[in-house]
C-alpha positions in Angstrom: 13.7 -8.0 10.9 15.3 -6.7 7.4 14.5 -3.1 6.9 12.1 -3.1 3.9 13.5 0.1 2.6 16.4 -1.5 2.3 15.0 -3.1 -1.1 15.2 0.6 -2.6 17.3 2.4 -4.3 18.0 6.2 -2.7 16.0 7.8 -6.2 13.1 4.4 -4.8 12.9 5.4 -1.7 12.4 9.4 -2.5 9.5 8.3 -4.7 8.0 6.1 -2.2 8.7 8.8 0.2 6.8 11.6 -1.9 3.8 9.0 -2.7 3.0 8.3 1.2 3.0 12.0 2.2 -0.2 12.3 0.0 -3.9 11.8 1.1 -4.5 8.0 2.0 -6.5 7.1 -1.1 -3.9 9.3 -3.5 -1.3 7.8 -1.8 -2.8 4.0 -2.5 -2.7 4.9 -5.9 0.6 6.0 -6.5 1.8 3.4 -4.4 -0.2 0.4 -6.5 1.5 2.4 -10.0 4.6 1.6 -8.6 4.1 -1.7 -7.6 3.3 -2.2 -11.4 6.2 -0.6 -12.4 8.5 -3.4 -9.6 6.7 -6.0 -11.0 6.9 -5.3 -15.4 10.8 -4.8 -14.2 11.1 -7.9 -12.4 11.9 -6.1 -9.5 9.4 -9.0 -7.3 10.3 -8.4 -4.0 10.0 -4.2 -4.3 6.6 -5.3 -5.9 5.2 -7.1 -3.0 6.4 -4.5 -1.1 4.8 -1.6 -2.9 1.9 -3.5 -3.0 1.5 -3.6 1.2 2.0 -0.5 1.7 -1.0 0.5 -0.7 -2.8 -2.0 0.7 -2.3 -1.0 4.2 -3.5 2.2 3.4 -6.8 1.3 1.2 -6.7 -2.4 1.5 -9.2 -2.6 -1.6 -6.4 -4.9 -3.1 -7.7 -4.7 -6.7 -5.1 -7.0 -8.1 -6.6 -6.5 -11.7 -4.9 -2.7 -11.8 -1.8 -4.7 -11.9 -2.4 -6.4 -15.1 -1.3 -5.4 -18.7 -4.3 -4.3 -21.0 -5.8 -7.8 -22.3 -8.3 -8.6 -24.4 -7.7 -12.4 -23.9 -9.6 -13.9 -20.9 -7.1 -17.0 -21.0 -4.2 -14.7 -21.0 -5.3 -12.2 -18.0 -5.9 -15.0 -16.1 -2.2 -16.4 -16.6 -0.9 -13.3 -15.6 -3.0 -12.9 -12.6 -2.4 -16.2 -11.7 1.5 -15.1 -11.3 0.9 -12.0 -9.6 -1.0 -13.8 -7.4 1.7 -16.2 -6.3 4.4 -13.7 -6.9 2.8 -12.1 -4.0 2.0 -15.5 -2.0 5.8 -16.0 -2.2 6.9 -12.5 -0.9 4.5 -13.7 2.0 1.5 -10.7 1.0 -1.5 -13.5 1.8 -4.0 -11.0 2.1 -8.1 -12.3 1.1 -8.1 -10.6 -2.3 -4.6 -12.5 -2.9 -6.4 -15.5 -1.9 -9.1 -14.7 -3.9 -7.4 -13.7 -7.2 -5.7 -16.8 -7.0 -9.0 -19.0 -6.1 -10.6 -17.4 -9.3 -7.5 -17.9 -11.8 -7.1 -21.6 -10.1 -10.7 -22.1 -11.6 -10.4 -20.5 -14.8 -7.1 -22.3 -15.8 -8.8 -25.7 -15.0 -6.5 -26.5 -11.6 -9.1 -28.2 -9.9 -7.2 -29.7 -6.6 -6.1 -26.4 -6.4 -9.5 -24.8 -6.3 -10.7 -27.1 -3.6 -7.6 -26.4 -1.8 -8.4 -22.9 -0.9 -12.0 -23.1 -0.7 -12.3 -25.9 1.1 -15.3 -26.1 3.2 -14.8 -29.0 5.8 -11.7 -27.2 6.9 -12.7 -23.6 6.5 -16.3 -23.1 6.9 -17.7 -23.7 10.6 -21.6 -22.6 11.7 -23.4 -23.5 14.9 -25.7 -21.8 17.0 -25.2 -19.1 20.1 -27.6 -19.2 22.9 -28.8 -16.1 24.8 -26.4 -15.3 27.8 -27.4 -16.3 31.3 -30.1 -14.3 32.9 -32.0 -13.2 29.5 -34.9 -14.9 28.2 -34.4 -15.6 24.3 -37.3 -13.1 23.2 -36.4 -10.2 25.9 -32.4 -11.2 23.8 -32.7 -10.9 20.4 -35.5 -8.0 20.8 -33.0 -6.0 23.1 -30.3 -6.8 20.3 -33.1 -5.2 17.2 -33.9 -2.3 19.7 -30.1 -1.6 20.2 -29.4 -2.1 16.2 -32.4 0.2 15.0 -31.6 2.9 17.2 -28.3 4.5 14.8 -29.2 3.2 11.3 -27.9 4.6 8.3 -29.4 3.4 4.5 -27.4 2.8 1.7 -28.4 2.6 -1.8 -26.1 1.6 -4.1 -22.5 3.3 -2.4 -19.6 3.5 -4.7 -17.4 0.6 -2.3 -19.6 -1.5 -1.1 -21.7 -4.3 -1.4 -24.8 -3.5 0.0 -27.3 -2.4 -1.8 -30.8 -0.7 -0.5 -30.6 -1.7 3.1 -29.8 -0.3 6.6 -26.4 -0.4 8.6 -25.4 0.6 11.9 -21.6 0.7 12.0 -19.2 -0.5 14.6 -22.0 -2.2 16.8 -19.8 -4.4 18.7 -18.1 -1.2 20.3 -21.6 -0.3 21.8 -22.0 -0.4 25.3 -25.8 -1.3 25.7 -25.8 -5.2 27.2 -27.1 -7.3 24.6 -24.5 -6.1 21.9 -21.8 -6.0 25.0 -23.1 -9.6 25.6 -23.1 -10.7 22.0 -19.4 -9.3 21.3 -18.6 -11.4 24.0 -20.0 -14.4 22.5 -18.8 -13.9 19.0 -14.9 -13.4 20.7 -15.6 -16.7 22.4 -16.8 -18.3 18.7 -13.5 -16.6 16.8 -11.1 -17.8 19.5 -13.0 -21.7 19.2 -12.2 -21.6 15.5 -8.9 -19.8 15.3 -7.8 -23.0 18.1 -9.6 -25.8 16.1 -7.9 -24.4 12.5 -5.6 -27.4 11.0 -1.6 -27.1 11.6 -0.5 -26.6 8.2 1.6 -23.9 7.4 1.8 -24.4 3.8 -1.8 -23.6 3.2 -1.9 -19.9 2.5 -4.9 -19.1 4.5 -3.3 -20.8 8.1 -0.2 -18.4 6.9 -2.0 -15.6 6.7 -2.9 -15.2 10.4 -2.6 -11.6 11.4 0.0 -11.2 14.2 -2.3 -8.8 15.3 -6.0 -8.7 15.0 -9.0 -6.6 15.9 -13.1 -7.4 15.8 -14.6 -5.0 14.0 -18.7 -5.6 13.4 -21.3 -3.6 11.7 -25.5 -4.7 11.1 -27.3 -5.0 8.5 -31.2 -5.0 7.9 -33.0 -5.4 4.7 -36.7 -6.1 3.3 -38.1 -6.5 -0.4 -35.2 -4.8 -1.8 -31.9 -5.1 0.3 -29.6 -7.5 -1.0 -25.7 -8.0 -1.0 -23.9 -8.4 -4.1 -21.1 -10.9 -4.3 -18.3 -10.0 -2.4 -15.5 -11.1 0.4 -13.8 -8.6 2.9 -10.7 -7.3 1.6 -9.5 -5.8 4.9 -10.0 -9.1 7.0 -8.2 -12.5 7.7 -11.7 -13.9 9.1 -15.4 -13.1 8.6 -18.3 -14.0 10.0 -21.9 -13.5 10.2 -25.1 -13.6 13.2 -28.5 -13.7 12.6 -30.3 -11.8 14.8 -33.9 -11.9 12.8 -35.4 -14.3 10.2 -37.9 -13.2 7.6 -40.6 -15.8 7.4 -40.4 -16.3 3.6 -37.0 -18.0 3.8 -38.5 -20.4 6.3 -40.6 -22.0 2.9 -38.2 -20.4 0.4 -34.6 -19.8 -0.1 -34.9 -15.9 -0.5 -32.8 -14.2 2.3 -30.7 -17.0 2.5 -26.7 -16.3 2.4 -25.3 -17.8 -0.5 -21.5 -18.8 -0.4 -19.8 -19.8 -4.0 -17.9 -18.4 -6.5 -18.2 -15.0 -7.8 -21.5 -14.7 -10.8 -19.3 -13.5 -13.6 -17.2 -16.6 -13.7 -19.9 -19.0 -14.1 -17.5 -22.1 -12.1 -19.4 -25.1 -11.2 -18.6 -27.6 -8.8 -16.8 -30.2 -11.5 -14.8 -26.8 -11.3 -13.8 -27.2 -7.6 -15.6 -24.3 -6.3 -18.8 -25.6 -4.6 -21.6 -23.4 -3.4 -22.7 -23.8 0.2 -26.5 -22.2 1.1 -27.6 -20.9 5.0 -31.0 -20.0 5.7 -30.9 -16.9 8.2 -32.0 -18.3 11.2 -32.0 -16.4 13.8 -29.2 -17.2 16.9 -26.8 -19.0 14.3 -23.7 -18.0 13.0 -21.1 -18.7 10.6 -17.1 -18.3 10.6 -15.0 -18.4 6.8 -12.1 -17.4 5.7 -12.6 -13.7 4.5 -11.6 -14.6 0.8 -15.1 -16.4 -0.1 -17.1 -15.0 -1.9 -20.4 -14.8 -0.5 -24.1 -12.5 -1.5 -27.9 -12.6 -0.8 -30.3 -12.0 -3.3 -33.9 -9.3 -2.9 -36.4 -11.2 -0.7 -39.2 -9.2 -2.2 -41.2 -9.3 0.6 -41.6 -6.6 3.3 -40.1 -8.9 5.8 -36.8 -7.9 7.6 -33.6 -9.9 8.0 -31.3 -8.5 10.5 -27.6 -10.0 10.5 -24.2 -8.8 12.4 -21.3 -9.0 10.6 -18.2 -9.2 12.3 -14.4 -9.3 10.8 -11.0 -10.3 12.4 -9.3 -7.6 10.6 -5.5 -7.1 10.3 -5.1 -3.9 12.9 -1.9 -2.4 11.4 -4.2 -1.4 8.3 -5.1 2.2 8.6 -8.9 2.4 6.7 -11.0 1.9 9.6 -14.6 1.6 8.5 -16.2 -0.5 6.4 -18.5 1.7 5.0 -21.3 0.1 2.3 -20.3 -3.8 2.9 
């Protein structure tokens, strides 16, 4: 493999140099300023460059940074549009490429393009996971809301994040009480199913942006009346998925609690615009698998009525941010 600092220039590589000696989050900053100098001088492939190595350390990927002050929607969305596959054709694939490009496919009118990337029957797979052998469904899921509730952090409103008044407990499928120990097991099982099944087509950026190597990472959630997720996808992941592990009884009658899965609120994209929405009632013991790049959000139940969910990445494990804390 080419040595990547190979693309730089001695004077380069001393400022690349001095940028990742500094604190992670610093040193993602200085790195993304570069990248937008590479890019303004047509320097693409010291650009995709700059840009992984400030992802890799805060893989927040905020593509926008990248762009020139705009007032014009049509215009920033052109430009994004080609840093998006600027990046796609340095081979950076990572979800908020795939996303930025999802969204400026939309906004420019390229339908087929739209449905390309979020393409549902390809891409989106649910089913249902049964207790292991030797536990009874109820002794199950109220082992796996015991084990949950026993470390839980609340979040408000955190500065990266997309939760929003609800409960966490981080890294839940490294715990070694039996039903999450059992569950990670299953969910492994589930991944592996749906990495197997995926189509053989290399051309399609998400199938190229398989991680050569991977980690599950997984982290609950539970909300009432007021939790809710605001519309997000998982910057640092290749895959993401989600288990129910308790059902509030208004979504049984209703569609509050439910996960909905669809473009982003701001954009306003309708299916005639290729991005359809998809909607999954919480029920407890099923599961969903996605690419990480969809956008997906719950809105406030407002009832006092709890909906517990796992959710649980296949992350890129070269990436150096660990937690995913607020999501």
């Amino acid at each position: 493999m080419a040595d990547p600092d190979a693309l730089f220039s001695a004077p380069q590589r001393a400022l690349l140099l001095q940028a990742e000696r500094a604190d992670p989050r610093t040193a993602a900053d200085l790195l993304i300023k570069l990248a937008a100098s590479f890019l303004r001088a047509g320097q693409t492939a010291q650009f995709a460059e700059c840009f992984k190595r400030s992802y890799a350390l805060r893989p927040i990927g905020q593509l926008s940074r990248l762009l020139h002050a705009s007032g014009n929607p049509r215009s920033a969305a052109v430009e994004l549009h080609e840093i998006a596959l600027t990046l796609l054709q340095h081979g950076v694939t990572y979800a908020p490429v795939l996303a930025a490009l999802a969204i400026t496919e939309a906004q420019l009118g390229h339908v087929n393009a739209v449905r390309r990337l979020i393409d549902f029957e390809r891409f989106f797979h649910h089913g249902t996971c049964t207790p292991p052998a030797g536990m009874s469904t109820e002794d199950f899921y109220g082992m796996l809301v015991s084990e949950i509730k026993s470390d839980l952090k609340f979040y408000e409103k955190p500065d990266d994040g997309a939760i929003r008044h609800s409960w966490r407990r981080d890294n839940v499928l490294e715990a070694k009480t039996p039903a999450l120990r059992a569950l990670r097991r299953m969910m492994q099982a589930e991944v592996d199913r749906y990495i197997a099944a995926l189509p053989d087509d290399p051309s399609h950026p998400f199938i190229a942006a398989r991680p050569t190597r991977s980690s599950l990472i997984g982290w609950a959630v539970v909300s009432d009346a007021d939790g809710y997720l605001v519309p997000h996808i998982h910057p640092d992941a290749w895959i993401t998925g989600i288990y129910y592990v308790a059902q509030p009884e208004v979504s049984r009658s209703s569609q509050r609690g439910w996960l909905r899965i669809g473009p982003p609120d701001r954009y306003n994209f309708r299916s005639e615009d290729g991005w359809d929405t998809l909607m999954l009632e919480p029920t407890r013991g099923t599961f969903l698998l996605m690419p990480a790049y969809f956008h997906h959000a719950t809105e406030p139940m407002g009832v006092k009525q709890e909906r517990i969910s796992i959710a649980f990445d296949v992350r890129y494990s070269e990436l150096r941010r660990l937690n995913h804390e607020g999501q």
